[in-house]
N, C-alpha and C positions, 0 to 999 in steps of 0.2 A: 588578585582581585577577588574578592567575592561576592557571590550573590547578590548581597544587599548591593554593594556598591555597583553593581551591573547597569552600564547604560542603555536602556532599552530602545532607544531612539537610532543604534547603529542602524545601518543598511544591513541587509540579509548576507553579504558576503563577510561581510566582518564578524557578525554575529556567530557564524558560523566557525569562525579562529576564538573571537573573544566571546563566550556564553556564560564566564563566574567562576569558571572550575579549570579553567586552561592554565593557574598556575600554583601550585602545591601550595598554599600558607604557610606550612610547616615546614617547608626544606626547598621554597623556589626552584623545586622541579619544575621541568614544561610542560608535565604529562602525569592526568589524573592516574595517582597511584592504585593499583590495582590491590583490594585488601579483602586477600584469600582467606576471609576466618567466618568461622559459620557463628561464632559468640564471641560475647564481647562484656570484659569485665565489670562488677558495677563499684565503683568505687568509691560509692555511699550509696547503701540500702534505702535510702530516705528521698534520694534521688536520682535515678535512676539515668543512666546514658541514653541520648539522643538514638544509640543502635543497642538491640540488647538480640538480635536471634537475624540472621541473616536475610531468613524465610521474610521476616518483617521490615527491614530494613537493611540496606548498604550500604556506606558511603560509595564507592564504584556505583552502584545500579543509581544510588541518589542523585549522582553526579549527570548520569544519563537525563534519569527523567526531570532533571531538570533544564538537561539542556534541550529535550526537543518540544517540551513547554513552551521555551522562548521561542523556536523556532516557529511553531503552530500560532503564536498567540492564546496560548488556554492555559488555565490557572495550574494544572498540576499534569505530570506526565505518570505513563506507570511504561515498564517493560516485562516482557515478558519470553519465555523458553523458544516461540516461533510467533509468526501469525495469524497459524488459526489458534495460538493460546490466547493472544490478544482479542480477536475475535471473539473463541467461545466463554472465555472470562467476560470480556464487557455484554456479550450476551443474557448471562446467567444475573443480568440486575431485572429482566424478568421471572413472572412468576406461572407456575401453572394455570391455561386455562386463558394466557393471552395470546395477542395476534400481531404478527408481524406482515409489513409491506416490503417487498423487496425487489433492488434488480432482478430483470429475469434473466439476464446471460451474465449474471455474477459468478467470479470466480469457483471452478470446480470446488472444491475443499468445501468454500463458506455452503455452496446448493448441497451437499452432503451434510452438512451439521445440521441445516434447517429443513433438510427435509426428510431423513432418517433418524437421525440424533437425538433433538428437539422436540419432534413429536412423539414419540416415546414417553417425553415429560409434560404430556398435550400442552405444547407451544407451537399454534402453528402459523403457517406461512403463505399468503397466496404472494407470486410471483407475479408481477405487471409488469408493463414496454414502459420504462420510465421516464423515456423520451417527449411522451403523453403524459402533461399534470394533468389533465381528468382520468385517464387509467388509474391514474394514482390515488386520485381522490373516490373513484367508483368503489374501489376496494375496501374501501373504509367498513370497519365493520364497530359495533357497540364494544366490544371487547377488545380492540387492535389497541397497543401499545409503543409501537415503536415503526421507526421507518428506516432499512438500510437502503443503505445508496453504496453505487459503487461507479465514476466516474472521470476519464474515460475509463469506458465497462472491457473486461476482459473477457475474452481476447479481441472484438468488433470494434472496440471503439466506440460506442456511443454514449451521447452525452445526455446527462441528467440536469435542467435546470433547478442548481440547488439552492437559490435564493428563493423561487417560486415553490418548494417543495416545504424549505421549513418553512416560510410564513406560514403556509398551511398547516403544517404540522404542528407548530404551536400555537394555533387558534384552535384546535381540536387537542392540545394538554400530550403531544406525543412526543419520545422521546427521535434524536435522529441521531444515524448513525453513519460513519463516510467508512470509505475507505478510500486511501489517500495515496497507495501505495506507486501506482504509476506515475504521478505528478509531481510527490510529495512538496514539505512546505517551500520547495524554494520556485514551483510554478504557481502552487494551489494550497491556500488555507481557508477550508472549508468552515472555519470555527468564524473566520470572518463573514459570513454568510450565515452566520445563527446556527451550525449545526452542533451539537450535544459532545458527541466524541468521535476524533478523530481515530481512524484503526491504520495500520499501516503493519506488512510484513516489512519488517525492516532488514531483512536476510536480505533484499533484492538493491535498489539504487539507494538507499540510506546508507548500508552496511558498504555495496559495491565491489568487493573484493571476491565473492561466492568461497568466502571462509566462515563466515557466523551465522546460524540461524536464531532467530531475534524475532521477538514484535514487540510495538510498541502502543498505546493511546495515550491520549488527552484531552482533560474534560475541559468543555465549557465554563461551571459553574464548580463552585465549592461543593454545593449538596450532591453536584452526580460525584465529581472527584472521591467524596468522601464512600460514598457507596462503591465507587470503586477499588479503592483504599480495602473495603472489607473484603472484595472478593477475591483483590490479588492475594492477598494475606490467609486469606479461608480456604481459600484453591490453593495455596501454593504455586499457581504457573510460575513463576520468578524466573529473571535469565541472573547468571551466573556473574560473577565481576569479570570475569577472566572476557567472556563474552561482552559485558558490558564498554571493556576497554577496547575490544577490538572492534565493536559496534561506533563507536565516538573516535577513535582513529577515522574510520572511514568517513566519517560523517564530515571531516573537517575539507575533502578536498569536494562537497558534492557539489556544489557550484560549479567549479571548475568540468567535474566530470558530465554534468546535466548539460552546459551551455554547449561542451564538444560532441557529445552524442546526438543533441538534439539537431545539428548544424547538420551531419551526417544524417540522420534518418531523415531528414526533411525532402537530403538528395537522394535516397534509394526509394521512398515515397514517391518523388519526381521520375525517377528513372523506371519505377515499374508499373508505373500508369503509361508512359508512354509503351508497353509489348504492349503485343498485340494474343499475345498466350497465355495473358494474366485476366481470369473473370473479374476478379474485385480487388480493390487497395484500399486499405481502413486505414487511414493515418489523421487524425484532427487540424493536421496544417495543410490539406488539402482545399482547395478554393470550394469544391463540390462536396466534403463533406459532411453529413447531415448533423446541422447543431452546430455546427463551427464558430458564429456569430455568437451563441449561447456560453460554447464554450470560452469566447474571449474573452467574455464578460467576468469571467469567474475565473480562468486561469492566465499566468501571463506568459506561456509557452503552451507547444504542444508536443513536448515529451520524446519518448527515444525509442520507444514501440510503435511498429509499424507491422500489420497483418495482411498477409493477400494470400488470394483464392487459384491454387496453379490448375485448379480445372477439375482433378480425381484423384481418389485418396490414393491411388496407384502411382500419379505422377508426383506426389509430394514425398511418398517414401523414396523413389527414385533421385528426389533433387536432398532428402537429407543424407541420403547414402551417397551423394555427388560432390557436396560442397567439402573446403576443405583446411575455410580460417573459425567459423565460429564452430561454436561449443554446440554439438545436438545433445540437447540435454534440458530438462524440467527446470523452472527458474531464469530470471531474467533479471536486468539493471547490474551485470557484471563489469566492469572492466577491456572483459574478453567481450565481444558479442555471442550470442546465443540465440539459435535457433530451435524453438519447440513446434511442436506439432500436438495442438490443441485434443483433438479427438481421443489420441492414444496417452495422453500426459497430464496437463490441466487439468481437462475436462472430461477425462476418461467415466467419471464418476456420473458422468447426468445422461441419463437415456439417451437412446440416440435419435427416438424424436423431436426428444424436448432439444436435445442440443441442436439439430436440423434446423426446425423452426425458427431457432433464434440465429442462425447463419453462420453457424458455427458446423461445417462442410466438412466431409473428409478430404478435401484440398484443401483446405485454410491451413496457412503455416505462419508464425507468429516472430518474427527478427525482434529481439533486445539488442540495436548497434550501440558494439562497445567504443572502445579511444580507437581502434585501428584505423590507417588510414584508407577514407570511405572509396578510393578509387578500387583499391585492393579488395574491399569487400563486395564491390559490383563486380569487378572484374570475376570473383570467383564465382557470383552468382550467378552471372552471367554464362560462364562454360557448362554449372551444372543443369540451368533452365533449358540451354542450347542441345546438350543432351539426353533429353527428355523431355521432347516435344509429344 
């Protein structure tokens, strides 16, 4: 089947097996061929092939971005070497001298690009509680440009109302920007709510497997697409075919992988609100909270990350040196579960007021619950909480 003949109208779980590329044309394989060549013949000068330089084009990467286009709903996909390539690529459709609105407890990496990085090329950034559309809207300055969003925000949990953010953003000519990567399209498609481009580390619950690092977007409109088109191309960021194949393998079970995680984090959510040695539990499917209501509106799950507070940055090294099924280790949306500790990993990168302020605690520890089963993964947390009280 191809593209063109692509029924748009499936449900997201089929979609997800049938996207236009799922079967060879040329040799009814079941499985986009992975095609290792950096150039590609032209076999009339006069007309040049569909691929002619890798860097510019792939059929493998082609195949990708167009599969998580359909997924998103947005008119063209791009991929990219990781996510802050996808990031600082779709970034760079600004120019010197503009201004950015941003989550303030946004992903470590991305508050390093924009606030180190960025400004260097004077682009800058004031950070507001985007929780509040008037913070949002306070910030506004003559020269602002563009609005990232990042929701649920990493690693707290809080939620952004982003149907109230772009209206506004698009009555003020600004460009928006998500990032998608904890929900992705099979909770949350933020393109459906008017946002501009979708970002997504796609290394994490896209990919699934913590074998490929990846990113991906997707634009809105033709004229951002096309701008973006320039920069994947001018930057070079490009992810690899090899990568691209193994990025769309994983992609094909995430439904399946999304509905079982999230079934699980819902009850380690449930189970660590009831201690009594736990200060705080960030989970979006929680009755209390904040934004939950906002969030349903806009998402149709609440995902497979779950964050709480074991009290001191003393006792949270203690329970990652305790535990003894998931993965301690930077990254999340695996297969395995993973456990990060935000201050020393993540977020290592943001001050330690700024990350304070925003509740991001040297106790805050961060569960990606993988497929295991979820008795087994309380149970372990459980020995290692009990031993390190």
């Amino acid at each position: 089947m191809s593209k063109k003949d692509r029924d748009d109208s499936y449900k997201f779980d089929t979609k997800l097996l049938h996207f236009g590329a799922e079967i060879d044309e040329g040799t009814g394989a079941s499985s986009v061929p992975i095609y290792q060549a950096s150039t590609f013949h032209h076999h009339d000068i006069f007309a040049p092939p569909v691929h002619d330089y890798s860097r510019s084009g792939n059929p493998t990467r082609q195949a990708l971005e167009d599969y998580i286009a359909l997924l998103e709903g947005g008119v063209r996909g791009f991929a990219y070497s990781s996510g802050m390539a996808a990031i600082s690529s779709a970034l760079m459709i600004l120019s010197a001298g503009d201004h950015i609105i941003a989550t303030e407890d946004v992903y470590g990496g991305t508050y390093r690009l924009l606030s180190t990085i960025l400004t260097r090329m004077n682009i800058e950034t004031t950070f507001v509680d985007m929780t509040d559309l008037d913070k949002v809207k306070a910030a506004y300055r003559s020269n602002t440009k563009a609005v990232f969003m990042e929701t649920p925000s990493n690693p707290t949990l809080r939620i952004t109302d982003v149907a109230g953010v772009t209206a506004w953003a698009q009555e003020k000519g600004l460009i928006t920007l998500l990032d998608n990567t904890f929900m992705t399209p099979y909770y949350q498609r933020p393109i459906e709510q008017g946002v501009d481009i979708v970002l997504h580390s796609a290394t994490k619950f896209l990919g699934g497997h913590s074998d490929v690092l990846a990113g991906l977007a997707v634009a809105r409109t033709e004229a951002i697409a096309n701008e973006l088109k320039k920069l994947q191309n001018g930057l070079g960021t490009v992810l690899g075919a090899q990568e691209s194949w193994l990025l769309m393998r994983g992609m094909k079970t995430l439904g399946a992988r999304m509905a079982h995680s999230e079934q699980s984090a819902a009850k380690l959510a449930a189970w660590l609100t009831n201690r009594s040695d736990i200060d705080a539990v960030y989970y979006p499917g929680l009755m209390n909270h904040p934004g939950r209501e906002i969030h349903e509106s806009q998402s149709t799950g609440y995902g497979a990350v779950v964050s709480f507070d074991v009290g001191s940055g003393e006792r949270a090294k203690q329970v990652l040196n305790a535990v003894k099924l998931p993965l301690v280790a930077v990254s999340l949306g695996a297969v395995e579960s993973i456990l990060s500790y935000p201050a020393m990993m993540s977020h290592a990168a943001m001050p330690q007021d700024f990350r304070l302020d925003r509740g991001i605690t040297d106790g805050l520890l961060r569960f990606s619950v993988g497929l295991e089963d979820i008795d087994d993964l309380i149970a372990d947390l459980d020995q290692a909480l009990a031993a390190n009280r």
